[in-house]
C-alpha positions in Angstrom: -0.6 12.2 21.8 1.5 14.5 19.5 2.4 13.7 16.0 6.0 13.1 17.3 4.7 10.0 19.4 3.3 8.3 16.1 6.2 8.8 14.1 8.3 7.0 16.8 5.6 4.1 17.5 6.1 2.1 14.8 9.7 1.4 14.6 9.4 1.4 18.5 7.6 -1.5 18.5 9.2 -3.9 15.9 12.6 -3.1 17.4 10.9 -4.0 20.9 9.5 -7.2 19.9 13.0 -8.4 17.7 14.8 -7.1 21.3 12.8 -9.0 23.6 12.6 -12.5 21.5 16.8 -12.2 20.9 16.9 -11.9 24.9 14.3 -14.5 26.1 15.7 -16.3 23.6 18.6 -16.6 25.8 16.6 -16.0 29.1 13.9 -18.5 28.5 14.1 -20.2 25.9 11.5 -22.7 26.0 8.8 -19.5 26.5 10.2 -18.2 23.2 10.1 -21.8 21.7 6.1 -22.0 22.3 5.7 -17.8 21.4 7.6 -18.8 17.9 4.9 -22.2 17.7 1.6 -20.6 17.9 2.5 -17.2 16.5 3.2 -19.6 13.3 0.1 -21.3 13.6 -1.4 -17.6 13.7 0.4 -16.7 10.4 -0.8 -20.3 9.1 -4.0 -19.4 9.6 -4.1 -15.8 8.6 -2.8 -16.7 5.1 -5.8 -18.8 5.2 -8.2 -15.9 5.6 -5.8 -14.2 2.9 -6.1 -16.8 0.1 -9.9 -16.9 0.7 -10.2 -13.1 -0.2 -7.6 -13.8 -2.9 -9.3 -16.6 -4.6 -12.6 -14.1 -4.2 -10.8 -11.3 -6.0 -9.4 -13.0 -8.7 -12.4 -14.5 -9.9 -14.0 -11.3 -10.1 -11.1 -9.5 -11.9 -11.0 -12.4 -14.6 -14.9 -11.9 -14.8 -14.9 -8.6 -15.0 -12.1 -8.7 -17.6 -14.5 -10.3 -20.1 -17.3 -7.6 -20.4 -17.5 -5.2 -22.6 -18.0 -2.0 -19.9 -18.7 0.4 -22.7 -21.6 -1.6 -23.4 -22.6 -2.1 -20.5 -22.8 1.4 -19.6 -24.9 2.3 -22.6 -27.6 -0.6 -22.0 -27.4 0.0 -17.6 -26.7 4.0 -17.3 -28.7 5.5 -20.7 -27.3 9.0 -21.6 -26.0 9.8 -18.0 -22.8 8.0 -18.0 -22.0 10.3 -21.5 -21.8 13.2 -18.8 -18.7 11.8 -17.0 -15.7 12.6 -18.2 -12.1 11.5 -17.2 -9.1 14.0 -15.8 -6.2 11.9 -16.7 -2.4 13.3 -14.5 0.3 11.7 -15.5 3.8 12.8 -13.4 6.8 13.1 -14.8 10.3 12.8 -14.1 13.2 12.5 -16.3 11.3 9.7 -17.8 12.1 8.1 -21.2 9.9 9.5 -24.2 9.1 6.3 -25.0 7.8 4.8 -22.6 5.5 8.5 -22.4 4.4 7.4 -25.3 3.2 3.7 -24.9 1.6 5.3 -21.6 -0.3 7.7 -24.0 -1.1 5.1 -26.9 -2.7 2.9 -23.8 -4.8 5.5 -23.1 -5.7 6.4 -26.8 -6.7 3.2 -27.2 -9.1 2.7 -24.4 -12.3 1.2 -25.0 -14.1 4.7 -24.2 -15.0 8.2 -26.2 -11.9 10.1 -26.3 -14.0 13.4 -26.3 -14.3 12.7 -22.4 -10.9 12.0 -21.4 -8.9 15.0 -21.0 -4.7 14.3 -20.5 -2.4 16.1 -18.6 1.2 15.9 -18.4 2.6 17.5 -15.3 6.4 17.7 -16.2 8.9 19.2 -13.4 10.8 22.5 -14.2 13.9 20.0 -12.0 13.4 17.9 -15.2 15.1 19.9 -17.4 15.3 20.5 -21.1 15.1 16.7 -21.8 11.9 16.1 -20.3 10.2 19.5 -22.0 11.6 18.6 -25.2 10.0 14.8 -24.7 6.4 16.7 -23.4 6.7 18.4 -26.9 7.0 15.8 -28.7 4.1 13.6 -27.2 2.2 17.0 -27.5 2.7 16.9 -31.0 1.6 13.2 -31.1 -1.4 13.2 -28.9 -2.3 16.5 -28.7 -5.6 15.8 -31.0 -6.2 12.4 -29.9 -8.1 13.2 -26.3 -10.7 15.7 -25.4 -8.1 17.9 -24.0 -4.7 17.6 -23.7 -1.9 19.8 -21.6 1.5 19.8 -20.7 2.1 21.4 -17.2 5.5 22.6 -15.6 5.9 22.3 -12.0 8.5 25.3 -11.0 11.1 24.0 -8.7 11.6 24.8 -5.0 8.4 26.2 -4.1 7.5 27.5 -0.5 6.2 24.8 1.7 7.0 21.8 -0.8 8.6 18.9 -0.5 10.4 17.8 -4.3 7.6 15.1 -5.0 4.6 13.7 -7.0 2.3 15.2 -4.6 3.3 19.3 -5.0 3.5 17.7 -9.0 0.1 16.6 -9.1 -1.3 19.4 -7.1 0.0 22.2 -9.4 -1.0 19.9 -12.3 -4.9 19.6 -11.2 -4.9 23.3 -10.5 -3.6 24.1 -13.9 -6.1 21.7 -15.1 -9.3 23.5 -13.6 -8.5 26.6 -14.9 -7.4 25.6 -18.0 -9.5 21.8 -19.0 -12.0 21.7 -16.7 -13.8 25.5 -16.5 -13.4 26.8 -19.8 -15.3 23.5 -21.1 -17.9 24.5 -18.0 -17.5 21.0 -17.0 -19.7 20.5 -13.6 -16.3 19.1 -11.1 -19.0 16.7 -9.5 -19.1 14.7 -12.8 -15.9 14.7 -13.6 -13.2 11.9 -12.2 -9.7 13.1 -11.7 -7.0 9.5 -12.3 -3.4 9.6 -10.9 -1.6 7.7 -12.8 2.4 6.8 -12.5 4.1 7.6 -15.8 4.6 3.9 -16.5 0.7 3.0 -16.0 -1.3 1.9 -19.1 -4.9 1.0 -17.8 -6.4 -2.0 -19.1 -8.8 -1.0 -22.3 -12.2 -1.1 -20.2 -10.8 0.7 -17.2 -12.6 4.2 -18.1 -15.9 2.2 -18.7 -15.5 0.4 -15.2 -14.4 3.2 -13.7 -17.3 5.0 -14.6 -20.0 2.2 -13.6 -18.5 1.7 -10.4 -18.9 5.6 -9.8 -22.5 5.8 -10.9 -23.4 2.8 -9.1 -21.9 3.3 -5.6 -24.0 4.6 -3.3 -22.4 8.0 -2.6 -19.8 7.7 -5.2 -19.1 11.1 -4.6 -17.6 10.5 -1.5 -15.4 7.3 -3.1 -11.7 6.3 -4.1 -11.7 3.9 -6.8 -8.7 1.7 -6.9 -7.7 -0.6 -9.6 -5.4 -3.9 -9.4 -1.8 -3.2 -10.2 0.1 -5.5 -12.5 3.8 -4.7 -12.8 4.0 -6.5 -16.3 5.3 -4.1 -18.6 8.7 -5.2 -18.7 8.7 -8.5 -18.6 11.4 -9.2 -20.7 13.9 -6.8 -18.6 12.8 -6.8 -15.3 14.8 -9.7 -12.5 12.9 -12.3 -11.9 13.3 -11.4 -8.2 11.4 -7.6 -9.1 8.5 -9.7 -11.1 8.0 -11.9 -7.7 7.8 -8.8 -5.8 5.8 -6.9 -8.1 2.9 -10.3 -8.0 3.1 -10.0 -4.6 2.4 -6.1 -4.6 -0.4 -7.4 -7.2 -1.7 -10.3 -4.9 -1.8 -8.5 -1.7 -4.1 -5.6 -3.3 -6.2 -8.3 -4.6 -6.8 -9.4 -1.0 -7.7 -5.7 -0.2 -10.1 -5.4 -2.5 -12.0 -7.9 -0.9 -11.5 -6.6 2.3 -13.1 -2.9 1.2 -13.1 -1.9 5.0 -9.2 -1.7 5.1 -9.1 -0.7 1.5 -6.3 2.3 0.9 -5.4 3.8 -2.1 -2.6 3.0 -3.4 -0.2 4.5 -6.6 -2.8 5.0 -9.8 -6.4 5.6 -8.3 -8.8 7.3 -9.6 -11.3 9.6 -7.3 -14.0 12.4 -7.7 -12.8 16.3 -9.2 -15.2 17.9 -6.8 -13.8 16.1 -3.5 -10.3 16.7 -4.3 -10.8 20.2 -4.9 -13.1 20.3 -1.4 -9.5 19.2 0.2 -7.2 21.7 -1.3 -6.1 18.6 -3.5 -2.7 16.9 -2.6 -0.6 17.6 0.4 2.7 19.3 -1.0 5.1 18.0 1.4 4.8 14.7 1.7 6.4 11.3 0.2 3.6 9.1 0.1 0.6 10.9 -1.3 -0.8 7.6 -2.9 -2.3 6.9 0.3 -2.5 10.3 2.4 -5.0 11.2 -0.4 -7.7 8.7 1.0 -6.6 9.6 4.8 -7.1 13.0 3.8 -10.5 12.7 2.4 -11.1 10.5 5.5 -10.7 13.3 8.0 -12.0 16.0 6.2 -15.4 14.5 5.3 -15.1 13.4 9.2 -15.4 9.1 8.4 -17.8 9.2 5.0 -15.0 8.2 2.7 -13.8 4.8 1.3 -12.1 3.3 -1.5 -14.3 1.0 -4.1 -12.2 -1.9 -5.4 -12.5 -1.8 -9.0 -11.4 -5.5 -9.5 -9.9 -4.3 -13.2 -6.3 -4.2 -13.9 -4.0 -1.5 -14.6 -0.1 -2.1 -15.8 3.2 -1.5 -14.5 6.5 -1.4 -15.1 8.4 -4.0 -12.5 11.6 -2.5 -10.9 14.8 -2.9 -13.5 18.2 -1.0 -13.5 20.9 -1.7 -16.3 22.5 -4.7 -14.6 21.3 -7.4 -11.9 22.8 -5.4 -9.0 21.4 -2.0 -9.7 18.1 -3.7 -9.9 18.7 -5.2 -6.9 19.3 -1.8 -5.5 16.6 0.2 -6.9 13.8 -2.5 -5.7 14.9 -2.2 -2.5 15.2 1.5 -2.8 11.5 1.2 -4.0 9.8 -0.5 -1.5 11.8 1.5 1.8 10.3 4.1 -0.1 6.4 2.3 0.6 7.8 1.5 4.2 7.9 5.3 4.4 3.9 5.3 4.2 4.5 4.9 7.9 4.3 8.4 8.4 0.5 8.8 7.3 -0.2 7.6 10.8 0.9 10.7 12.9 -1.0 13.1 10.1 -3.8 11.3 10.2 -3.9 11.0 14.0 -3.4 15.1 13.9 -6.0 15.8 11.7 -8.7 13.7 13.7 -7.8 14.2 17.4 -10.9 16.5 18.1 -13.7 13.9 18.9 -16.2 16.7 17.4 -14.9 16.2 13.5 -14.5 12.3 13.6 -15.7 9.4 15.4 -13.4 8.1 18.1 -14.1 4.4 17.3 -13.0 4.9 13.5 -9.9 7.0 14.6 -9.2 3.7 16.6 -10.3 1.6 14.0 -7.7 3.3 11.2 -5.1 3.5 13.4 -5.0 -0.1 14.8 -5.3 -1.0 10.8 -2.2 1.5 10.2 0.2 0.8 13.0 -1.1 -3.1 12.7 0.2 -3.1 8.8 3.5 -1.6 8.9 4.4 -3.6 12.3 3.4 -6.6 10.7 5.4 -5.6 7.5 8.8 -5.1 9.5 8.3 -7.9 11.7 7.0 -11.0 10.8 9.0 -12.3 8.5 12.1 -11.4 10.7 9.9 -13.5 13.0 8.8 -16.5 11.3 12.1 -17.0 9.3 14.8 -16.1 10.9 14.0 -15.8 14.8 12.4 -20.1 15.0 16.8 -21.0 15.3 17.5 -18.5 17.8 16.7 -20.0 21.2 18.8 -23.3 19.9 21.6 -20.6 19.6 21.2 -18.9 22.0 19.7 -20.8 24.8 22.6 -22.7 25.9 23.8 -26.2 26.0 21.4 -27.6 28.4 18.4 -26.1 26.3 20.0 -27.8 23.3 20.2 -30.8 24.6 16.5 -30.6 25.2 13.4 -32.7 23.9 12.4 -29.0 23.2 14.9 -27.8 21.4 15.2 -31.3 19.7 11.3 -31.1 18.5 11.7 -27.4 17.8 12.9 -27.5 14.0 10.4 -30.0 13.3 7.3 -28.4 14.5 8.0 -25.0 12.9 9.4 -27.1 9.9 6.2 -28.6 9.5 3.9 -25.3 9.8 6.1 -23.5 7.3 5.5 -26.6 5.0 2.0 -26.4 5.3 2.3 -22.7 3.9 4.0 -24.1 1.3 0.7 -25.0 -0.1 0.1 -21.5 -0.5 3.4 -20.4 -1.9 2.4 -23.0 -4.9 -1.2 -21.4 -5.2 1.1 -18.0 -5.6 3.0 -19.4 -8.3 -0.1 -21.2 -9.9 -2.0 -17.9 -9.8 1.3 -16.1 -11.2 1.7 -18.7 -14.0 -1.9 -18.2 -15.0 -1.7 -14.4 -15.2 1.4 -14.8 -17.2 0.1 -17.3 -19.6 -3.4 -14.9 -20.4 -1.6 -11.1 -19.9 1.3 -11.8 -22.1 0.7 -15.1 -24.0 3.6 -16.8 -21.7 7.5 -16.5 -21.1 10.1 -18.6 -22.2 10.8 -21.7 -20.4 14.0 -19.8 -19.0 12.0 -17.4 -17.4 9.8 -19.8 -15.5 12.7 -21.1 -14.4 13.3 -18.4 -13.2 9.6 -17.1 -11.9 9.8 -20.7 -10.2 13.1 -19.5 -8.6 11.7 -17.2 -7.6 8.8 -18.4 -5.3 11.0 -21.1 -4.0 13.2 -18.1 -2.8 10.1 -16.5 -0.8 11.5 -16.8 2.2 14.3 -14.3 1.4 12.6 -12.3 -0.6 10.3 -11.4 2.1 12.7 -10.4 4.3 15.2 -8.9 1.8 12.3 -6.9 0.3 9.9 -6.4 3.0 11.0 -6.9 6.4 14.3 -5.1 6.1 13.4 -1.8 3.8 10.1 -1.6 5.8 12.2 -1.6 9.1 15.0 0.8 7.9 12.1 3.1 6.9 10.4 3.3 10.2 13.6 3.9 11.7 14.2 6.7 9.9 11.0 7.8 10.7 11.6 7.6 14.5 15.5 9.2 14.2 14.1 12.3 12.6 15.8 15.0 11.3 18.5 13.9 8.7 17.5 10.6 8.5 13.8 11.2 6.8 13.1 9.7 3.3 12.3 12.6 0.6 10.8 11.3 -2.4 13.1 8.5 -4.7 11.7 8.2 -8.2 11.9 4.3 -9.2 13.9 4.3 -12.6 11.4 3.1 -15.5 12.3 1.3 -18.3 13.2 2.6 -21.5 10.9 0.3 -24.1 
């Protein structure tokens, strides 16, 4: 199939399946009335599965969140973790020099030698004055706190790039080799190279889990290594609305991390210098290089690539703008933007069509697990919240006056209160998280947080069905309708 055919599939199909319900819905309704039943029961039972692998995954990151990893390293790994050493890229974008600067205090204070991590900050020549002048200054700060430290200046409107963090970070890593990692005569198969966004202050163990999990995966060298996001940085200025987003963000990659099979990469990561560098590093004209990256490594090293869950937090700034309405904006701005991930499917499905460089049955595998993601994203909730009324609507008077149609709201009424159940083990999980990351809110705020989860029907199709579906239609239009690359605004703490 050509790479056009993927971009259109997606969007294809979700519009197909909202078409066909809306019309049997008027056709024949009672078929639509038992389709709406069990595909609710399937949902049921799929956050079921979900909640499993949730409860699984947060029980390892609080665990893991009590060890001392430097520690551990020196009693488990003797003098050979001392040999690893950490390639920090931090993109930037008209960002505020303050927050820089609690991102660069985080990473001073890690629990881990500064000697071995080495910082760069990959400013954009599109940044301007204000953002060299704000690299200066944090150079001047931090210049002596880290092993290495370098500002880098992406020039603007390079051949073959797309204005992004991807062309960013792939000028930045160059710049780093030839001027961090070669004249130290650092070996590139021990060091690890971390993406992280400018807002991103890893927990203080995450260097000393990162590097465990690399020395102890079997073939580590061939490995992503992907933290748990936490968009709690702003708690204080962020909507309520962006924080239930952001923990849902959090709690689906929690899920994924016990699911390592389907595992993708996704915003900071961390991965291996020597593999990037085997790839020709990030693709430069692209939107969603978060996840490409791990695609990428998939089909050049022809299947023998995964991502490791690291089961340790890193934190996030939560979507805000300077009133309730631009914040409204710029969160759904933000995740149309992760809807546009959609297009990894038709590079991925270009770069492994010869049956001689991959295996057919993990092309399938990847691509099912692809497609199956983003339909599911700009579909079910349309489906499951929305769609249960229509053949009462639609169906005509004598389907309304129908046992049917009479029985209809109660049976789905009664399998979205059973998932109730786990929209309180959501809010539970959230509460908890609040209560031990930032010692608690006020009781305003969990008003609001509680809001918030009572609200998750709208949210999820506000903030997920919708931005995911207007993305993939972009996708499919072509031409002037693509995404480019939409910075979210950060706050200014």
């Amino acid at each position: 199939m050509p790479p056009r055919f993927w971009e259109i599939i997606p969007a294809a199909a979700a519009w197909l399946t909202l078409a066909l319900l809306a019309f049997f819905s008027w056709w024949l309704p009672a078929a639509v009335v038992i389709f709406i039943i069990f595909y609710d029961l399937y949902w049921l039972l799929r956050i079921v599965y979900f909640f499993l692998h949730l409860s699984f995954s947060f029980r390892q990151m609080r665990a893991r969140m009590k060890i001392n990893w430097l520690q551990r390293l020196q009693r488990e790994k003797g003098g050979e973790w001392e040999k690893i050493f950490h390639l920090v890229i931090l993109p930037m974008y008209r960002e505020p020099a303050v927050l820089i600067r609690r991102t660069l205090l985080g990473l001073a204070e890690s629990n881990y030698p500064k000697e071995n991590l080495l910082v760069v900050l990959a400013t954009e020549e599109r940044g301007g004055t204000e953002d060299a002048l704000a690299a200066e200054e944090a150079a001047r700060e931090f210049g002596r706190s880290f092993g290495g430290f370098l500002v880098t200046r992406h020039p603007a409107g390079l051949p073959g790039e797309a204005p992004g963090k991807g062309s960013n970070e792939t000028w930045a890593a160059r710049e780093a080799v030839a001027k961090l990692i070669e004249p130290r005569r650092l070996d590139p198969k021990s060091v690890l190279v971390s993406v992280f966004d400018a807002d991103t202050k890893p927990g203080p163990d995450y260097f000393g889990v990162l590097t465990h999990e690399f020395l102890s995966a079997p073939n580590g060298a061939h490995a992503s290594f992907q933290p748990v996001p936490m968009f709690m940085n702003n708690l204080d200025e962020a909507p309520f609305f962006a924080h239930i987003v952001g923990f849902s963000s959090t709690f689906w990659q929690l899920m994924q991390s016990s699911r390592p099979e389907q595992l993708v990469t996704f915003s900071s990561h961390s991965m291996p210098l020597q593999a990037l560098m085997e790839i020709g590093f990030w693709e430069t004209d692209l939107v969603s290089e978060d996840s490409r990256i791990f695609f990428q490594c998939l089909a050049h090293f022809k299947g023998d690539w995964r991502t490791v869950p690291l089961f340790y937090p890193v934190y996030m700034d939560a979507v805000s703008g300077p009133d309730f309405w631009s914040s409204f904006k710029n969160l759904y701005l933000q995740q149309r933007r992760w809807g546009w991930g959609a297009e990894n499917i038709a590079r991925f499905a270009r770069d492994t069509k010869s049956p001689k460089n991959f295996p057919k049955r993990l092309r399938r595998f990847w691509l099912w697990v692809m497609f199956d993601g983003f339909y599911s994203w700009a579909t079910s909730a349309i489906v499951i919240f929305l769609f249960g009324w229509l053949p009462n609507v639609l169906g005509g008077d004598a389907f309304r006056t129908s046992i049917v149609s009479y029985n209809l709201p109660r049976l789905t009424g009664s399998i979205l209160n059973l998932s109730l159940i786990g929209v309180i083990a959501l809010a539970l999980w959230s509460a908890a998280i609040l209560r031990t990351e930032s010692g608690g809110v006020s009781r305003m705020n969990y008003l609001f947080y509680i809001l918030g989860w009572v609200l998750t029907p709208v949210t999820t199709v506000v903030f997920g069905a919708i931005p995911a579906l207007e993305a993939q239609t972009r996708l499919l239009l072509g031409g002037k309708y693509r995404l480019g690359f939409w910075k979210t605004p950060k706050s200014a703490l």
